[in-house]
N, CA, C and O atoms as CSV, one atom per row, in Angstrom:
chain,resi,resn,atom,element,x,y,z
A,1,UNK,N,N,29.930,-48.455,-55.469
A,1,UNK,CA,C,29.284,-48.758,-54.222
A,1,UNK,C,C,28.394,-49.985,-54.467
A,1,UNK,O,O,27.766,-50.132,-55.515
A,2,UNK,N,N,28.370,-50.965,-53.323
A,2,UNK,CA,C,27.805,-52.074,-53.670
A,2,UNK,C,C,26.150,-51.716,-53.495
A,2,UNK,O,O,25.567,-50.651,-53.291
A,3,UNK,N,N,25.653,-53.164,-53.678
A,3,UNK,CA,C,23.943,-52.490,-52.964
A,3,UNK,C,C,23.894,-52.825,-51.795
A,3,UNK,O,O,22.837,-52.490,-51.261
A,4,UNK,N,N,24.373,-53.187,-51.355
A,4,UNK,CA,C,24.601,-53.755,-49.800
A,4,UNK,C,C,24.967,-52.040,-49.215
A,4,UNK,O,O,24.274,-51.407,-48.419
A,5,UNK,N,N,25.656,-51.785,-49.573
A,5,UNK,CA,C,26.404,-50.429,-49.212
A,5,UNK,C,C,25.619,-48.786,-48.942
A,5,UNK,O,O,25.642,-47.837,-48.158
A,6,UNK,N,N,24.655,-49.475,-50.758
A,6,UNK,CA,C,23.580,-47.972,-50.734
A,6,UNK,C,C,22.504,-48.468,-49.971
A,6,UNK,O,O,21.742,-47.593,-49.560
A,7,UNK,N,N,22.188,-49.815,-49.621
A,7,UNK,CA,C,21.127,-49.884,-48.410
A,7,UNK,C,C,21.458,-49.534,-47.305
A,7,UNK,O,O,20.725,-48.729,-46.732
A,8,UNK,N,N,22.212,-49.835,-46.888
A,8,UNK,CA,C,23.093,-49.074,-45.041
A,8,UNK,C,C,23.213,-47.709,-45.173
A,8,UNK,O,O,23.354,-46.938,-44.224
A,9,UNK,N,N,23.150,-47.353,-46.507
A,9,UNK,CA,C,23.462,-45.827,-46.352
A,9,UNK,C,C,21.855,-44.832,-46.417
A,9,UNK,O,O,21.437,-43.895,-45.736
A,10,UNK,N,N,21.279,-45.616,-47.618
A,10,UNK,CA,C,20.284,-45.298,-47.219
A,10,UNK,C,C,18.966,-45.381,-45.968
A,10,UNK,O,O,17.826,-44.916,-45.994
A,11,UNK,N,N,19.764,-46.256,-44.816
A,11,UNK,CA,C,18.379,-46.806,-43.621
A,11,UNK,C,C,19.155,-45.968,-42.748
A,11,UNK,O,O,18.885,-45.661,-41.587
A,12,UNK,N,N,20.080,-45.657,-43.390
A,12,UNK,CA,C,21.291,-44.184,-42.053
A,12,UNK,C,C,20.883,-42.943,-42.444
A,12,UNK,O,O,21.226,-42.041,-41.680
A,13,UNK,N,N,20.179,-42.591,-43.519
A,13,UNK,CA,C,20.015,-41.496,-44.277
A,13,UNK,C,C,18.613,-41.672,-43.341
A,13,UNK,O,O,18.627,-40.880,-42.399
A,14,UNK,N,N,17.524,-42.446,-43.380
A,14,UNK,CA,C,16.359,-42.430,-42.930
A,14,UNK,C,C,16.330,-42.374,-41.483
A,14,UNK,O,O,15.376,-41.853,-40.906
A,15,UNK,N,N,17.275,-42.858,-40.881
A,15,UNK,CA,C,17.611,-43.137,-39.465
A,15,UNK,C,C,18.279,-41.721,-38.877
A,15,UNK,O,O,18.455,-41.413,-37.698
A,16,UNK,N,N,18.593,-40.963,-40.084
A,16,UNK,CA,C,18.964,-39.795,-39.002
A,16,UNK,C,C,17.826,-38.576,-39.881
A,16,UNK,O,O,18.192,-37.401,-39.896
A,17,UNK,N,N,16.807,-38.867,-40.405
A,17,UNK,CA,C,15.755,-37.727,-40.773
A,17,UNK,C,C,15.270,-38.627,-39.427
A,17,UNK,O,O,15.988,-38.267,-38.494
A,18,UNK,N,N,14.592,-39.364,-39.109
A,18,UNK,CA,C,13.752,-39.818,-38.375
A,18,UNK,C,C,14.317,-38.885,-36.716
A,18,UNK,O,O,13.625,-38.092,-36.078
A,19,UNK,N,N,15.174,-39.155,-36.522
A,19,UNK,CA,C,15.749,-38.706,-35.345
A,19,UNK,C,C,15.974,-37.201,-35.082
A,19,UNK,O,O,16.061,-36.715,-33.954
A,20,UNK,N,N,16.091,-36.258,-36.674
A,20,UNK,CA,C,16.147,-35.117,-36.989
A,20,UNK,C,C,14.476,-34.315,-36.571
A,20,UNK,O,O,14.197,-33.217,-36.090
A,21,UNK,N,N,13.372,-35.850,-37.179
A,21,UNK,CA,C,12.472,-34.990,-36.414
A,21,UNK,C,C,11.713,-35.255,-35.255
A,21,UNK,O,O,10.747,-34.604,-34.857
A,22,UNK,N,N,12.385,-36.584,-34.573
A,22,UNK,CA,C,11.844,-36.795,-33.244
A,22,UNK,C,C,12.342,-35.585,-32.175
A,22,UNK,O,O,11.708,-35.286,-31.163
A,23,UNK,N,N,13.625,-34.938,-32.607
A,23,UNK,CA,C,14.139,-33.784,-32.158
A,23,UNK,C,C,13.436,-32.766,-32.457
A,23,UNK,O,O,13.009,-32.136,-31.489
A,24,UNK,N,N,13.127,-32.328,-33.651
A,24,UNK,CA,C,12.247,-31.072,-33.742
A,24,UNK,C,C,11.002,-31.433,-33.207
A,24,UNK,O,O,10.446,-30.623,-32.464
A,25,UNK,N,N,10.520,-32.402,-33.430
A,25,UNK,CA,C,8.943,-32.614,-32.447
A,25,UNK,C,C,9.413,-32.305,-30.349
A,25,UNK,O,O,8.761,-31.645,-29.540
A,26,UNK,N,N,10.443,-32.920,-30.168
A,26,UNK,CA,C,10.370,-32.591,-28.738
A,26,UNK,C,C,10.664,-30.988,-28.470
A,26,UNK,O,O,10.141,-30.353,-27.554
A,27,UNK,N,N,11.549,-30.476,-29.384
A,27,UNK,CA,C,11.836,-28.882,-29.241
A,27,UNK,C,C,10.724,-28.424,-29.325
A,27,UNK,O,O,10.505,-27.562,-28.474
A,28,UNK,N,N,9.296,-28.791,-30.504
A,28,UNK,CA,C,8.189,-27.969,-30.594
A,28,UNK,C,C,7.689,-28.128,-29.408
A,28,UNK,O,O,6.935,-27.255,-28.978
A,29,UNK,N,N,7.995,-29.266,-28.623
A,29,UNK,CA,C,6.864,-29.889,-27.198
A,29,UNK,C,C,7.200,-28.821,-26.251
A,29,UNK,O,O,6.480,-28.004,-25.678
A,30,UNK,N,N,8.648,-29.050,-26.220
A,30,UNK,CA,C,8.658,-28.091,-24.804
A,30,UNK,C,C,8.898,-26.629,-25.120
A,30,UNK,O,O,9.132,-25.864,-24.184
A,31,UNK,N,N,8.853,-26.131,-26.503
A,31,UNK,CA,C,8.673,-24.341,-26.347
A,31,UNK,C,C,7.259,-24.756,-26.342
A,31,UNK,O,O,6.928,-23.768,-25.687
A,32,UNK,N,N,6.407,-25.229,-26.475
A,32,UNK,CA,C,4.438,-25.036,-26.120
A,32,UNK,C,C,4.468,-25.497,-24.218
A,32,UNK,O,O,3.539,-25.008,-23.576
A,33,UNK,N,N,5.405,-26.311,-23.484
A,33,UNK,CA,C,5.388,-26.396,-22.410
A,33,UNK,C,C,5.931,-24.926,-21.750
A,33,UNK,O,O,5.352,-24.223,-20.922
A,34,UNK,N,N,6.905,-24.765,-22.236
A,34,UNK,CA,C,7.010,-23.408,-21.760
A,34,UNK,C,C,6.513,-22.057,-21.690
A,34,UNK,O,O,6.522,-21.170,-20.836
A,35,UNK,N,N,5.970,-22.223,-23.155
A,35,UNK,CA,C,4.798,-20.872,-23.237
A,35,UNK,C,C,3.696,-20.936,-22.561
A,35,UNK,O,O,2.983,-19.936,-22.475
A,36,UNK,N,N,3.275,-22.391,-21.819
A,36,UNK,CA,C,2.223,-22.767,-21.131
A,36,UNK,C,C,2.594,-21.907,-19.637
A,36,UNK,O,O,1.979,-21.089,-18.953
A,37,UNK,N,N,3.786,-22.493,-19.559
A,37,UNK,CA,C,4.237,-22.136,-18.262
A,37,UNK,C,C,4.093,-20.701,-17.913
A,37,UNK,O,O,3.521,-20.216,-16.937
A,38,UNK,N,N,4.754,-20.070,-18.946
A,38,UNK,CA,C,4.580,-18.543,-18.738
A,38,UNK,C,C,3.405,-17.853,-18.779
A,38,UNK,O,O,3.263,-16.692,-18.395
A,39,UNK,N,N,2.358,-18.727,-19.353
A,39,UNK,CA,C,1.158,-18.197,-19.482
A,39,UNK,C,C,0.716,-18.269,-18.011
A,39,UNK,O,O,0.466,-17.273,-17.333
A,40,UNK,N,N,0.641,-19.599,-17.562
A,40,UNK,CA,C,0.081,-19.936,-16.201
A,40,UNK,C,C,0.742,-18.774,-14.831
A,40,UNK,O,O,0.093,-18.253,-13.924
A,41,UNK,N,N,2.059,-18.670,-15.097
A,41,UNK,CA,C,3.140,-17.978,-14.469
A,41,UNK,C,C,2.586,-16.143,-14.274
A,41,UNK,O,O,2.560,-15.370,-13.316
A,42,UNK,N,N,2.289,-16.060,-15.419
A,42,UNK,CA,C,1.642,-14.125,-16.008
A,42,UNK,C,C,0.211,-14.610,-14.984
A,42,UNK,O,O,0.150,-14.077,-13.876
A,43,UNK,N,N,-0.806,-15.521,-15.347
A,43,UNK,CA,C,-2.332,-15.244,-14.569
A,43,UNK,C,C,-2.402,-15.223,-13.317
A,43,UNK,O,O,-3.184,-14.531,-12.666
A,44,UNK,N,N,-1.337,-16.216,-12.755
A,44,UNK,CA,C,-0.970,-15.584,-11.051
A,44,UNK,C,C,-0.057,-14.707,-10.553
A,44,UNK,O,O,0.165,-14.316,-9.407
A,45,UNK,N,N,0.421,-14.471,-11.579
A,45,UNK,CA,C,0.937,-12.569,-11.104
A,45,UNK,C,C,0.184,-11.410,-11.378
A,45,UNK,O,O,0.470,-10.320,-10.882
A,46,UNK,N,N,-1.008,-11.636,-12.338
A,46,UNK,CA,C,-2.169,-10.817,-12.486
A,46,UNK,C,C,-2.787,-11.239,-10.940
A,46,UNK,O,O,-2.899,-10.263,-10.198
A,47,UNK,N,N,-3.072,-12.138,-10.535
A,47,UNK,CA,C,-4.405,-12.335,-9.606
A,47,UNK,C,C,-3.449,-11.600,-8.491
A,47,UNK,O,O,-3.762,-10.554,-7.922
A,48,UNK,N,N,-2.345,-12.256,-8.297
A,48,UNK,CA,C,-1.755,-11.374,-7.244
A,48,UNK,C,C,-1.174,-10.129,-6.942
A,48,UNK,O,O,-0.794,-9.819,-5.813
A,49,UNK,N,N,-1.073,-9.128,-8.332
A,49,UNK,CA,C,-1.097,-7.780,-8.324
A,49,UNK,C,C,-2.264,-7.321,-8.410
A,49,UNK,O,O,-2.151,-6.185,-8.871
A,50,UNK,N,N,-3.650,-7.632,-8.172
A,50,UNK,CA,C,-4.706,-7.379,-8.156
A,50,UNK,C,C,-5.127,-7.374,-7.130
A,50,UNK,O,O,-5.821,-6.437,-6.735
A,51,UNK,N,N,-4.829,-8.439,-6.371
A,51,UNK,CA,C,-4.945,-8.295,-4.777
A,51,UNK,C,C,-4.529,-7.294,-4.347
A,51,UNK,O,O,-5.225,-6.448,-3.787
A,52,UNK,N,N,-2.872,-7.189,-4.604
A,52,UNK,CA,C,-2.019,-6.191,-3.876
A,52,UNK,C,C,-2.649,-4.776,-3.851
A,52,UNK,O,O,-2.678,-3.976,-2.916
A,53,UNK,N,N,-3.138,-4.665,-5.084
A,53,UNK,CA,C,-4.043,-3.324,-5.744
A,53,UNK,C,C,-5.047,-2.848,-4.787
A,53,UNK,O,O,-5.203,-1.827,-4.117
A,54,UNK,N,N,-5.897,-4.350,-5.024
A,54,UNK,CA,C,-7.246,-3.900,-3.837
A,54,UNK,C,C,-6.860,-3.412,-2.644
A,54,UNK,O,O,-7.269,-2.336,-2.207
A,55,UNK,N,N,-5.793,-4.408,-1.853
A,55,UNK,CA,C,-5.438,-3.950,-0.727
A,55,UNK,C,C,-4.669,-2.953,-0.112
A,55,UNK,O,O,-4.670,-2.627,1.075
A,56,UNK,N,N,-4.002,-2.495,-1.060
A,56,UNK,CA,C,-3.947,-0.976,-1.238
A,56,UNK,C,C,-5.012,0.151,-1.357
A,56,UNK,O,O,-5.159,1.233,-0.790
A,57,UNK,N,N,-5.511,-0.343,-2.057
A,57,UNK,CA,C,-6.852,0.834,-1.660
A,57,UNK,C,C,-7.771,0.972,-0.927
A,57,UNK,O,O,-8.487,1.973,-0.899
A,58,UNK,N,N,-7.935,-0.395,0.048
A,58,UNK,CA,C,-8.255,-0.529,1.066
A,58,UNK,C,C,-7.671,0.179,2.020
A,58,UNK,O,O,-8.331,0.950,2.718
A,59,UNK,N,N,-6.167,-0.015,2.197
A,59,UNK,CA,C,-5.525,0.546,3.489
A,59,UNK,C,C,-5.599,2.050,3.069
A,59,UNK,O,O,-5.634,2.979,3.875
A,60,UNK,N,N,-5.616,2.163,1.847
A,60,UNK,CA,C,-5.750,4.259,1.399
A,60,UNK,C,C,-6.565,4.784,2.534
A,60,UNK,O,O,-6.391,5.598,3.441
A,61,UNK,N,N,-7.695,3.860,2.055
A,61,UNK,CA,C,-9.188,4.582,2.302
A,61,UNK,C,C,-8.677,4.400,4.099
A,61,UNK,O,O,-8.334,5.425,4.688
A,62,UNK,N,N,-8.668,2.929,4.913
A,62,UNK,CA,C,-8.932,3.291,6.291
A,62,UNK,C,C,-7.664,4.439,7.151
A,62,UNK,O,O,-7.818,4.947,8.262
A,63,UNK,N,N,-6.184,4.644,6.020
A,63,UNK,CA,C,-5.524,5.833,6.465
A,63,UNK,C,C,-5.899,6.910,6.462
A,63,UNK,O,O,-5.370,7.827,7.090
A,64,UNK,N,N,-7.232,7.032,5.503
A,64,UNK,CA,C,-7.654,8.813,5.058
A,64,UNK,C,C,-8.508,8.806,6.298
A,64,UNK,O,O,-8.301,9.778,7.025
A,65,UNK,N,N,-9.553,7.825,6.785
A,65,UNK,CA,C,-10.166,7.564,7.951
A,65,UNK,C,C,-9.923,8.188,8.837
A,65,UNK,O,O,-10.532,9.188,9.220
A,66,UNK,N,N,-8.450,7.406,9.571
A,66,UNK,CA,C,-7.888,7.529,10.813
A,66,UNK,C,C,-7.440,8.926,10.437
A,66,UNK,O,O,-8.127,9.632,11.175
A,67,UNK,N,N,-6.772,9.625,9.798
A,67,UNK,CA,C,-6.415,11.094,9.646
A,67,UNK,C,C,-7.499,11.806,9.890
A,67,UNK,O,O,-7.295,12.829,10.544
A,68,UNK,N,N,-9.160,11.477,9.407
A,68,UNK,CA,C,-10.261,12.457,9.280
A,68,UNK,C,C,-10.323,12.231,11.185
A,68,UNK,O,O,-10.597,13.189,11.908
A,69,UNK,N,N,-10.120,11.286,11.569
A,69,UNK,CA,C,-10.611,11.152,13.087
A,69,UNK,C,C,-9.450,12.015,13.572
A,69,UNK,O,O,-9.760,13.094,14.076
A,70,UNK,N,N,-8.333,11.740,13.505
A,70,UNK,CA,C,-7.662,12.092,14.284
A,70,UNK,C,C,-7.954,14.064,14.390
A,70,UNK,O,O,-8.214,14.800,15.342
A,71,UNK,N,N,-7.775,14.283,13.121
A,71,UNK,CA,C,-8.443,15.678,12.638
A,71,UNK,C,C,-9.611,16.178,13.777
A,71,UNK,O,O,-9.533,17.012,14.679
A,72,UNK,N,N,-10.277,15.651,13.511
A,72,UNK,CA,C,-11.877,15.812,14.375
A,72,UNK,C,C,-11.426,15.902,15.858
A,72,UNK,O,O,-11.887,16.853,16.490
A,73,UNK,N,N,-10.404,14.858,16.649
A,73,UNK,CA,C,-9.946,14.878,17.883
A,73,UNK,C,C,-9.286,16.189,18.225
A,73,UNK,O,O,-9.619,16.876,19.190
A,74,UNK,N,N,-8.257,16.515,17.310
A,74,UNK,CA,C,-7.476,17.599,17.397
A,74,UNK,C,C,-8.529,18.652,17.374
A,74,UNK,O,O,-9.093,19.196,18.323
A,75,UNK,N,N,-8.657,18.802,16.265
A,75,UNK,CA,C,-10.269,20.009,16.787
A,75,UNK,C,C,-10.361,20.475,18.054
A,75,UNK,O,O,-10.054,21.507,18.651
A,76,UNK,N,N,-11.051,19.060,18.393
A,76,UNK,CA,C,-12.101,18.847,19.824
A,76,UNK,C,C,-11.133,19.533,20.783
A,76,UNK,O,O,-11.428,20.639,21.236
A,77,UNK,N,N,-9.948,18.905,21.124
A,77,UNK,CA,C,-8.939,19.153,22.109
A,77,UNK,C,C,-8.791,20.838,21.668
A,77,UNK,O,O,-8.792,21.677,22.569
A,78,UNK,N,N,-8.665,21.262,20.208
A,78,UNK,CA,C,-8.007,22.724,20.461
A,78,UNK,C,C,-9.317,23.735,20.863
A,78,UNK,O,O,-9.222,24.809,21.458
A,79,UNK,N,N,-10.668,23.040,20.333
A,79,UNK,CA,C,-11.723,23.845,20.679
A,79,UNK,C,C,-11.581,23.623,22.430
A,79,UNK,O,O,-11.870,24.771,22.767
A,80,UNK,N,N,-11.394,23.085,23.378
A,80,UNK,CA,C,-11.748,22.703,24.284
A,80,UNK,C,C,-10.761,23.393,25.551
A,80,UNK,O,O,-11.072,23.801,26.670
A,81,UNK,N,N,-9.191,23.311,24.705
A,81,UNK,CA,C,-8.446,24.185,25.520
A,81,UNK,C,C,-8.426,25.882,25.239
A,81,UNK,O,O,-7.931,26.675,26.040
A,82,UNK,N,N,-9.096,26.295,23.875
A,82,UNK,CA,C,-9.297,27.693,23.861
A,82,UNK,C,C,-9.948,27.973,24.915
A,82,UNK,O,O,-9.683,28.838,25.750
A,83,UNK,N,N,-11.046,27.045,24.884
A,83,UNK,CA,C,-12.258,27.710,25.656
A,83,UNK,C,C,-11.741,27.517,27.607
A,83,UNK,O,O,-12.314,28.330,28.331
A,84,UNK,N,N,-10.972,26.745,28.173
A,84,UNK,CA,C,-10.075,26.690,29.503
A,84,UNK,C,C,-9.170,28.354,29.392
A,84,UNK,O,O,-8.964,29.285,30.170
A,85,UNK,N,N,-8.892,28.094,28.233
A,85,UNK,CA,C,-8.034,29.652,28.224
A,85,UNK,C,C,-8.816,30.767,28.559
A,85,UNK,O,O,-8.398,31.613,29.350
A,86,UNK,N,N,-10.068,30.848,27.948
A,86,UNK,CA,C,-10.510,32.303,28.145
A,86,UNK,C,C,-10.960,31.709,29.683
A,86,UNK,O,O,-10.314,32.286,30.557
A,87,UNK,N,N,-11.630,30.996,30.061
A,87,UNK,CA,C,-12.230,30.511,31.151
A,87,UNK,C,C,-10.519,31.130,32.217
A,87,UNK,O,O,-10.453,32.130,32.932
A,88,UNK,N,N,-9.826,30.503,32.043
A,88,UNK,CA,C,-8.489,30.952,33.056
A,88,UNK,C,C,-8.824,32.724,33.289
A,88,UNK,O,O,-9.199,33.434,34.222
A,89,UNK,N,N,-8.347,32.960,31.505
A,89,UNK,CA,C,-7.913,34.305,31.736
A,89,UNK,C,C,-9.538,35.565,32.319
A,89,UNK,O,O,-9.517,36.782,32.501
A,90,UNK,N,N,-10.727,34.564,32.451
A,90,UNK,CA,C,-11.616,35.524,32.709
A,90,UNK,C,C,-11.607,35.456,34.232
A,90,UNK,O,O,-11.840,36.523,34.801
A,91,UNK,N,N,-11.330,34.158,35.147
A,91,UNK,CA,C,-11.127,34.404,36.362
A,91,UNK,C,C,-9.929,35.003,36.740
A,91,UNK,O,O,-9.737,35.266,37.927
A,92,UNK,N,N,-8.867,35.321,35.652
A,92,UNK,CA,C,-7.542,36.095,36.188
A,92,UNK,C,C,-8.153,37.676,36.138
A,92,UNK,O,O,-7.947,38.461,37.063
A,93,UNK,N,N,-8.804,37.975,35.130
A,93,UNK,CA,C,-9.142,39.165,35.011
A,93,UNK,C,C,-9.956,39.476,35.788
A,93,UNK,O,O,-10.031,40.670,36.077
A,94,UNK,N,N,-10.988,38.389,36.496
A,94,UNK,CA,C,-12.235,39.094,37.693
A,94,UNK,C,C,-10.964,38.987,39.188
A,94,UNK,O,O,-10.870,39.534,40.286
A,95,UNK,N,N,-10.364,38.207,38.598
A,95,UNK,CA,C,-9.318,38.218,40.158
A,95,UNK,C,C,-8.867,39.095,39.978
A,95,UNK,O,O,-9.084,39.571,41.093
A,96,UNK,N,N,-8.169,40.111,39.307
A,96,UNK,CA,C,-7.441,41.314,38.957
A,96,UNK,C,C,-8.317,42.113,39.250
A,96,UNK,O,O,-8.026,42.843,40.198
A,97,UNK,N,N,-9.651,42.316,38.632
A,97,UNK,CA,C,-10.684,43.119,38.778
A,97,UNK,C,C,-10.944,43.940,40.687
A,97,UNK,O,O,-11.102,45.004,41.286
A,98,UNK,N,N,-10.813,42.357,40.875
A,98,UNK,CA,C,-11.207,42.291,42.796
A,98,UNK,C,C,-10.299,42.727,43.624
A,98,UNK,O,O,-10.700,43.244,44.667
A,99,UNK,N,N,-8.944,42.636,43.386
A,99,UNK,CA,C,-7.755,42.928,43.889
A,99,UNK,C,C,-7.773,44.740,43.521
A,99,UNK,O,O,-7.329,45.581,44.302
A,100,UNK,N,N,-8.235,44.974,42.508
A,100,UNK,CA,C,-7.701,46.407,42.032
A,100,UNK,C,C,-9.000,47.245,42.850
A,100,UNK,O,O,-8.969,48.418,43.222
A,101,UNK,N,N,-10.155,46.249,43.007
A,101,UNK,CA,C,-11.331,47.126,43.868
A,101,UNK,C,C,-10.900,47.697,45.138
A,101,UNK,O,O,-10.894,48.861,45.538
A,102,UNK,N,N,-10.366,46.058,45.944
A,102,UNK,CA,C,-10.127,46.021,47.117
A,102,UNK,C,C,-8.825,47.376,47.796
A,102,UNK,O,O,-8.834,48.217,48.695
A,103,UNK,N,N,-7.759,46.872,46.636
A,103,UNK,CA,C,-6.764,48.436,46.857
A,103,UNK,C,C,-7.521,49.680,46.275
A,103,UNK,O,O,-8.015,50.045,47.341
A,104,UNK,N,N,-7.828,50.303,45.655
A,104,UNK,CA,C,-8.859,51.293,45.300
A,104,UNK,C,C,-9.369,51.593,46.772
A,104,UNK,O,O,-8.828,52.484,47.426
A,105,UNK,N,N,-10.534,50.755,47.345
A,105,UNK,CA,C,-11.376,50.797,48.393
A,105,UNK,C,C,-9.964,51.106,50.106
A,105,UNK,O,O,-9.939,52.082,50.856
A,106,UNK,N,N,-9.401,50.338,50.128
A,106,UNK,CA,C,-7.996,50.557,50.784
A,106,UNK,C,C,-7.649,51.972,50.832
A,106,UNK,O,O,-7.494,52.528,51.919
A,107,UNK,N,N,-7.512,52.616,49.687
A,107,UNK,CA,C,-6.844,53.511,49.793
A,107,UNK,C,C,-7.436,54.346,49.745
A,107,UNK,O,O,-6.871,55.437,49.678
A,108,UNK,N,N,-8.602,54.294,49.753
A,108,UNK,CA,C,-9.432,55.534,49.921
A,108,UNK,C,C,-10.095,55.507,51.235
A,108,UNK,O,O,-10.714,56.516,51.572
A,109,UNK,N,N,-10.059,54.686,51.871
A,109,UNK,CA,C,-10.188,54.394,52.838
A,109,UNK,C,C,-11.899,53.989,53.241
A,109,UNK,O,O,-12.509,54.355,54.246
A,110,UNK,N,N,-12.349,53.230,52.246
A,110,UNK,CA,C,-13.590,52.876,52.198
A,110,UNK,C,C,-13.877,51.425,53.081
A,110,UNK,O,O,-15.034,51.224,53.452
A,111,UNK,N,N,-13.023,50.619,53.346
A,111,UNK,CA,C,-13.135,49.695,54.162
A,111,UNK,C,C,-13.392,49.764,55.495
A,111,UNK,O,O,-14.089,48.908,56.039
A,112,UNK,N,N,-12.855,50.795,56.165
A,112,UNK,CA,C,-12.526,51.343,57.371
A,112,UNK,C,C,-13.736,51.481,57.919
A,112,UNK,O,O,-13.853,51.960,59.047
């Protein structure tokens, strides 16, 4: 081999380490761009399952709310129509009462 020969071979030998690690330097670049990414990628899916979280337990709480009200309404309404019920059935029973006087009195002939 001439020297002409081992110089070309050797600035090709240097020419492809050089390029061997301008390649491994850009591979190191972008797996640290990417782990960046995923990092950045994970803290706004934390902030936004955190939201989701809160606001979930927000809507818990104003559903247990509206159930305690609605609860309390139902109450009200069943306390309210018991009490129409006996109220009915006590004027059915003084109306019964009056009707059973009036025939009683009828037939004994107390009206007369």
């Amino acid at each position: 081999m001439t020297p002409e020969q081992e110089n070309l071979l050797f600035e090709s030998i240097g020419s492809i380490k050089a390029s061997q690690e301008a390649i491994l330097t850009s591979v190191a670049e972008i797996k640290a761009d990417i782990h960046h990414s995923i990092e950045k990628s994970e803290a706004r899916q934390k902030v936004v399952t955190d939201a989701l979280k809160t606001d979930l337990k927000e809507s818990e709480k104003r559903q247990v709310i509206a159930i305690n009200k609605h609860d309390e309404r139902l109450k009200s309404v069943e306390e309210k129509l018991t009490n129409q019920r006996v109220k009915v059935a006590a004027m059915g029973g003084s109306a019964g009462l009056a009707v059973s006087l009036i025939a009683y009195a009828v037939k004994n002939g107390l009206m007369n």
